[in-house]
LUMGU-814663 format. One record per residue: residue in three letters; x, y, z of N, C-alpha, C in turn. Coordinates in steps of 0.2 Angstrom, whole numbers, plus 5000, padded with zeros to 4 digits. Each point is the difference from the previous one (the first is absolute). Example, Ala and Ser with C-alpha at 12.3 -4.5 7.8 and 13.67 -1.06 7.14 Angstrom:
ALA506649725039499650065000500450065000;SER499850054996500450065001499650055003;
// end
This chain:
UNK499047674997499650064999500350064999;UNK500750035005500250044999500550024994;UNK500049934995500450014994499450034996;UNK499649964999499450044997500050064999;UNK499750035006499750055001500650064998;UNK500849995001500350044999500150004990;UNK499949914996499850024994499750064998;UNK499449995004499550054997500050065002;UNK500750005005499950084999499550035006;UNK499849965004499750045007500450045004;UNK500250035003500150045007500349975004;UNK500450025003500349935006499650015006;UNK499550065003499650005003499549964999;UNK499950004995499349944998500549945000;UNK500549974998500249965000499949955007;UNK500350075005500149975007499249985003;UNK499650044999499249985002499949964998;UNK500049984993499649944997500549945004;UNK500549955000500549985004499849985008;UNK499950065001499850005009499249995001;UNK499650034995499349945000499949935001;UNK500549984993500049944998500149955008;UNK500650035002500549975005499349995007;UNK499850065000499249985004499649955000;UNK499750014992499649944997500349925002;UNK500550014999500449934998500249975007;UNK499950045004500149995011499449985000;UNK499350034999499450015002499749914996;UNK500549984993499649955001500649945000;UNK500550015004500549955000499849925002;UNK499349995001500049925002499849974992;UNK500050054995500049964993500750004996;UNK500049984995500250024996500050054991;UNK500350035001500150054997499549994991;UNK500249934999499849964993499150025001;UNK499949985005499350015003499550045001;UNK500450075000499750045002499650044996;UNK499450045000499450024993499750045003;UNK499550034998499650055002499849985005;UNK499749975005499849995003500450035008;UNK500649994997500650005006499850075001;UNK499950024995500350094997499350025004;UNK499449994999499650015002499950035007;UNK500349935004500049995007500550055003;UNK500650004997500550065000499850085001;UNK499750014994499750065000499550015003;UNK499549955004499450025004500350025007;UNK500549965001500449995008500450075002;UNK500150044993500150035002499850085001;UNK499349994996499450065002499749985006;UNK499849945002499749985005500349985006;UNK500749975002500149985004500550095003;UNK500450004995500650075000499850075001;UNK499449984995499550074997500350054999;UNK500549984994500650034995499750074997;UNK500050044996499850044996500049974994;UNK499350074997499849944995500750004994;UNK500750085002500650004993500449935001;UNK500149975008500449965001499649934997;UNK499349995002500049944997499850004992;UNK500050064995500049994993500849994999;UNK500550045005500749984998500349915002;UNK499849965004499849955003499849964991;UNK499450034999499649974993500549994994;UNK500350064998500250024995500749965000;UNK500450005007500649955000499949934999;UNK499549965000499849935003499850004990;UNK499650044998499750004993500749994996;UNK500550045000500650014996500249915003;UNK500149985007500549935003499849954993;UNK499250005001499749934995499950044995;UNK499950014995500150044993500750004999;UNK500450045001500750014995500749925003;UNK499850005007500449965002499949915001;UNK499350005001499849915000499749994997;UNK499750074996499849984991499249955001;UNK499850045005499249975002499750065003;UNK499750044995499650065003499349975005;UNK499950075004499249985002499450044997;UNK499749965002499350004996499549995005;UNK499550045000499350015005500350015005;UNK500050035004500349995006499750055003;UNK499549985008499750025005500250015007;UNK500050075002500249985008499950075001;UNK500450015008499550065003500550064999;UNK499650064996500450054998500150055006;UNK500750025001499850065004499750084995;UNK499650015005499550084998500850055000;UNK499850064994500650035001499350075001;UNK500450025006499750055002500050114995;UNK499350005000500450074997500250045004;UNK500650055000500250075004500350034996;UNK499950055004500150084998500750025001;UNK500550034995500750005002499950055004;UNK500750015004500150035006500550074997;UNK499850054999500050054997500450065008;UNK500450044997500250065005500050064997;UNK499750065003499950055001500750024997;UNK500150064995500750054998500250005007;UNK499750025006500450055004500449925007;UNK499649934998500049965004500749974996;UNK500250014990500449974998500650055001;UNK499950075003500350045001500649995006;UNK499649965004500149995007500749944998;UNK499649954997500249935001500750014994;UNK500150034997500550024996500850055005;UNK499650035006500450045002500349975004;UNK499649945000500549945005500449964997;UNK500250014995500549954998500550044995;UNK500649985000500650044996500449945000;UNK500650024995500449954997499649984992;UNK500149954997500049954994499149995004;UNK500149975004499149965001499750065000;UNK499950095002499850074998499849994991;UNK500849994999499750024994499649954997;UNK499949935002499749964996499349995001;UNK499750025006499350015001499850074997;UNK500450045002499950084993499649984995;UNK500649964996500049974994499349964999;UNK499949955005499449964998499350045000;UNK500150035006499450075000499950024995;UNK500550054995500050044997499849954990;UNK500349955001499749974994499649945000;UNK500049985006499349964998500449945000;UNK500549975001500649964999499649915005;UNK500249975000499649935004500749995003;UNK500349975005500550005005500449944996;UNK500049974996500549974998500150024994;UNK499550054996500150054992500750045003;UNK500050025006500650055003500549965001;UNK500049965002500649975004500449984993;UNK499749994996500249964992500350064995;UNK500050065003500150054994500749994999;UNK500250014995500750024998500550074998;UNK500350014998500250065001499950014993;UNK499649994994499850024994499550015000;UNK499549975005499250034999499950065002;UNK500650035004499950085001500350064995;UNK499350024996500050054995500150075003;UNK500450045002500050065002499850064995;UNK500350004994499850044997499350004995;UNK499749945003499349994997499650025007;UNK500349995007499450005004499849965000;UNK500249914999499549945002500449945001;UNK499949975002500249945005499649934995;UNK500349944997499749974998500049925004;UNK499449995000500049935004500049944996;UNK500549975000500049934994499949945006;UNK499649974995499749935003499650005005;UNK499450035002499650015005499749955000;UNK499549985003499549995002499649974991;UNK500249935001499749984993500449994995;UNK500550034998500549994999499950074994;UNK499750065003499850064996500650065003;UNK500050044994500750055002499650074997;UNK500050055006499850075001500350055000;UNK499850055000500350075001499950045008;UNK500450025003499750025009500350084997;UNK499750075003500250045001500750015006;UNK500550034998500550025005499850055004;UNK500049995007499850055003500550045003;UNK499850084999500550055000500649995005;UNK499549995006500150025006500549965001;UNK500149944997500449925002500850034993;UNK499950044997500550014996500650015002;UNK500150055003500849995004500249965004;UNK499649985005500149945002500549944996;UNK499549994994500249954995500650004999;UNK500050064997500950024996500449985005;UNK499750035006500849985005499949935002;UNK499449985001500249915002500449954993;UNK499850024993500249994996500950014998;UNK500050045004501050024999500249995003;UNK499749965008500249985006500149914998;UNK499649984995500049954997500849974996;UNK500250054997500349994994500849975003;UNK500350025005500549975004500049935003;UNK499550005003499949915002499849964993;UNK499850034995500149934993500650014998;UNK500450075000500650004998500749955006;UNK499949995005500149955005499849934999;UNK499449994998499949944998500249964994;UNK500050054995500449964994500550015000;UNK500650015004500850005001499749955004;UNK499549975005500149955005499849944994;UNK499950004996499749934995499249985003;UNK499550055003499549995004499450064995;UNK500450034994499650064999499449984996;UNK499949944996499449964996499350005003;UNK499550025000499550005002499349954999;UNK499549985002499749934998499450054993;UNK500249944995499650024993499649944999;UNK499449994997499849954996500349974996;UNK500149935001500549974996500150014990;UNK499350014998499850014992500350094999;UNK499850045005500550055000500750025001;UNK500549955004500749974999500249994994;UNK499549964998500449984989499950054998;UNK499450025001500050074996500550045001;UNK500150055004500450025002500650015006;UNK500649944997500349955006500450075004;UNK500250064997500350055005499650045005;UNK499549995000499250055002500249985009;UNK500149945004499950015005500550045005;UNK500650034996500650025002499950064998;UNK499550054997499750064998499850055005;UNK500250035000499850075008499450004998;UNK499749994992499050015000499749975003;UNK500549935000499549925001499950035008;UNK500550025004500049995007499649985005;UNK499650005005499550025003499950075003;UNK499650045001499950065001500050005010;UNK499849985001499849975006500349955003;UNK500949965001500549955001499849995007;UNK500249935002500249985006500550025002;UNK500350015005500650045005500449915000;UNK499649955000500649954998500049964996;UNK500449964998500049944998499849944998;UNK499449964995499749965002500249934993;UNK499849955003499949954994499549994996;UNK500050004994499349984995499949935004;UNK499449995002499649935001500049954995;UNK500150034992499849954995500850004997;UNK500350054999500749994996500849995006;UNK499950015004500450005006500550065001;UNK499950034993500650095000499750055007;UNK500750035001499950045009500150064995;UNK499650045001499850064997499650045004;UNK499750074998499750055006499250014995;UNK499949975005498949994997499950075003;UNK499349994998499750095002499649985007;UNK500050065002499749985009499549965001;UNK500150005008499649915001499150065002;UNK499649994996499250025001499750035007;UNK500349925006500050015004500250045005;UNK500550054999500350065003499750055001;UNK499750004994499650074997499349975003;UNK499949984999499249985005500050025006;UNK500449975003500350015008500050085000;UNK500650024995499950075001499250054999;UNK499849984996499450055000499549995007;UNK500049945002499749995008499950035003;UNK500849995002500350045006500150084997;UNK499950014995499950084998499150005002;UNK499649984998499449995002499950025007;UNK500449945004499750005008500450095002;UNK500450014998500350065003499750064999;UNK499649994992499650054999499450035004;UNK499849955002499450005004499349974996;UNK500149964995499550014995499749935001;UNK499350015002499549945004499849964993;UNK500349994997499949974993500349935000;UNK499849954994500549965001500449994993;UNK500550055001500350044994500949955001;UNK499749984992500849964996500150034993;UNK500449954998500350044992499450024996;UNK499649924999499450004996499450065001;UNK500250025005499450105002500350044996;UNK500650015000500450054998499649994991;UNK500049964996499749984993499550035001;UNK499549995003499349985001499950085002;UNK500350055005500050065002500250044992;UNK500549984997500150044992499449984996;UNK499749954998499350024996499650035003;UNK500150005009499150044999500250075001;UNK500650035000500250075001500150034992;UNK500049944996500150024995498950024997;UNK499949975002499250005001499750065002;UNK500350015007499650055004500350074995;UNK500750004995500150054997499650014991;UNK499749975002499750004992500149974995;UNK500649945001500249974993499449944999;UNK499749974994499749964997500449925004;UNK499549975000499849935003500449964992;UNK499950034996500549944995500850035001;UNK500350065001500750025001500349965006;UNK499450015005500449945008500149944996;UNK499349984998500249924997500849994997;UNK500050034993500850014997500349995005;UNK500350065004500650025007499949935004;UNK499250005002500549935005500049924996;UNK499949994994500049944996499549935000;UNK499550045002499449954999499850004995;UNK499949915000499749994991499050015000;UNK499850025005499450025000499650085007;UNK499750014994499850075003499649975006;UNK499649965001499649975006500550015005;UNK500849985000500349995004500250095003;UNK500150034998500150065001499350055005;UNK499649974997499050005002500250035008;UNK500249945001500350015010500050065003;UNK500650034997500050085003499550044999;UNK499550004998499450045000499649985004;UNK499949955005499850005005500550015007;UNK500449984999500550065005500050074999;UNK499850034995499750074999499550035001;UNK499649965003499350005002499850034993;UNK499949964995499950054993499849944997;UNK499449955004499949974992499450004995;UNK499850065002499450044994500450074998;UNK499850044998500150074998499950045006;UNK499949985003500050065006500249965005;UNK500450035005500349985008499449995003;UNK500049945003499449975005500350035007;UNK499350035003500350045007499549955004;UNK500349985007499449995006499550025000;UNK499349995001499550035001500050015010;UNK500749995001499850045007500550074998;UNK500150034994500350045001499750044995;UNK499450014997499350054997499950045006;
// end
């Protein structure tokens, strides 16, 4: 399954989910064999786990969609009709911050993880579009920041924000010694798509290619085995905005994903147009964007007020 999948060019996070589904599936129905198994199993599977786990409904569509790949690409026996208990995906309302509350949670944090919640605030960025940048998506003399392979596999334009400019420059020149370290250590190659390698085999050894955002050490590719410096672990920078969070004082339950959600609706509350958020933040439907407007208490043409405050 995991040679497949790497055929076609999936993601090695998808790679790793789809994999560790399967490996659930394949525990849950161990007293068969594998020859044997059909939607039915799948069914039971997926009802066990709305019902008995009472999973969310993203976890057991991702659950569906790995099990659907297993028998379709890999046992070459798709399923068909297939009935069982869905979980309900609830709707909510993002968790949005006040300017003066992102004012706060930003003055809590310095270093590279400062500037990198700056940076997602101020462009709308999703927590792994940042961690992914490279040192060539930063256009200074244009004023824009460009995010390749988002979310769907679509590629955007983000506004530079001012305020994160100098910062950048010096984090950026603060960079250029440790890859000049690295490629005297025979470690300076950075991880590319392999269709991207043929094309161009000198790119990974590139100060453009770099990452923008590096680990502080040394790690193995999971899939090629080269020790090279990936871009920081997600996790860190979550952590850090938290605990910039709890320090701030802010009774919210504020993570990366508020910081996105807070830049379109401020982008709102200043006047720009509901199709311009869309573009910035890479939605392939305006419904989707729709959202903020009930976070703005604006989803008619005029502010809806309490009638205990007439």
């Amino acid at each position: 399954m995991a040679r497949i999948l790497r055929s076609k060019q999936y993601a090695i996070r998808t790679e790793q989910s789809y994999t560790d589904w399967c490996k659930r599936f394949l525990r849950f129905c161990e007293d068969r064999p594998i020859r044997e198994l059909g939607a039915g199993d799948v069914e039971r599977f997926l009802s066990f786990l709305a019902v008995e786990r009472k999973v969310a409904a993203s976890t057991q569509n991702l659950a569906l969609n790995s099990l659907v790949f297993l028998f379709r690409e890999v046992l070459e026996r798709p399923l068909e009709d297939m009935r069982f208990g869905q979980a309900r995906r609830p709707k909510r309302l993002p968790v949005v911050l006040t300017r003066e509350e992102v004012g706060r949670l930003l003055g809590c944090m310095d270093g590279v993880y400062g500037l990198m919640a700056g940076l997602m605030y101020g462009t709308g960025m999703r927590l792994m579009e940042c961690v992914r940048l490279r040192i060539k998506d930063v256009d200074f003399q244009r004023r824009m920041i460009t995010v390749f392979n988002g979310k769907d596999m679509k590629d955007r334009m983000a506004p530079l924000p001012e305020r994160f400019r100098d910062d950048l420059q010096q984090h950026i020149a603060g960079l250029k010694d440790q890859f000049e370290k690295d490629i005297a250590g025979g470690v300076g190659d950075v991880y590319l798509p392999e269709a991207l390698v043929r094309k161009y085999p000198n790119a990974p050894r590139e100060w453009a290619w770099q990452y923008l955002f590096p680990s502080s050490k040394l790690s193995q590719d999971p899939r090629s085995g080269r020790v090279r410096r990936h871009h920081l672990y997600e996790g860190t920078l979550q952590r850090a905005i938290k605990k910039a969070a709890g320090m701030s004082g802010i009774a919210k339950q504020a993570n990366s994903h508020c910081l996105r959600h807070s830049f379109a609706t401020h982008l709102l509350e200043a006047g720009y147009d509901i199709r311009t958020v869309q573009e910035l933040l890479g939605h392939a439907n305006v419904s989707t964007t729709m959202i903020y407007t009930q976070v703005l208490n604006r989803p008619g043409m005029v502010p809806v007020r309490s009638p205990a405050d007439f």
